[in-house]
C-alpha positions, -999 to +999 in steps of 0.1 A: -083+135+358-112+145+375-144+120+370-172+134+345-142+156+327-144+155+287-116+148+269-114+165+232-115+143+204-099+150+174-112+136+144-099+134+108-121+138+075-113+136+042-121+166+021-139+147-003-159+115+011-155+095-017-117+088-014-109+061+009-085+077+036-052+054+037-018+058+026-023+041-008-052+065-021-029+095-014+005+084-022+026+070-051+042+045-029+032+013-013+042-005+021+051-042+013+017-048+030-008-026+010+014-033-023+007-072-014-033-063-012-026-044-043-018-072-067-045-093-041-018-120-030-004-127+007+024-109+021+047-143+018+038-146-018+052-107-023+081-114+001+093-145-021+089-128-053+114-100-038+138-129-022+136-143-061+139-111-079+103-124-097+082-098-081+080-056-087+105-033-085+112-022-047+135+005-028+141+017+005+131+049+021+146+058+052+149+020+058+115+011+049+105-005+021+086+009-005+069+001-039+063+028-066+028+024-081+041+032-115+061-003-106+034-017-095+010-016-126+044-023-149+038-054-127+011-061-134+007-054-173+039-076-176+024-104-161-013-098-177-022-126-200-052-120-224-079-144-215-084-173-247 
């Protein structure tokens, strides 16, 4: 490429500013990362809960695993304790 030559950028917005712009705003389903950051514990916290069958309901798509958010917050209100 010739030096000095502009190369486009493309850029993506979100239509409306005030929505973050990830996969977890947008979808109903949750990488075993971003449903980790979810319930805000580590990834080997999540991983041992799975190994244990102690942690949210998962499946795989296409190989990858996924977490529904609907499973997620049935999670979480299971495990909720009302503060004393």
């Amino acid at each position: 490429m010739p030096r000095g030559t502009r190369i486009p950028v493309l850029a993506v917005v979100p239509a409306r500013p005030d929505l973050e712009f990830h996969m977890g705003s947008f979808s109903s389903f949750f990488s075993e990362k971003e449903a980790a950051a979810y319930l805000s514990v580590s990834l080997s916290t999540i991983r041992r809960w799975r190994r244990t069958n102690a942690g949210p309901v998962c499946f795989r798509f296409g190989g990858v695993l996924r977490y529904g958010r609907e499973a997620l917050e049935a999670f979480i209100a299971k495990n909720t304790k009302a503060a004393a």
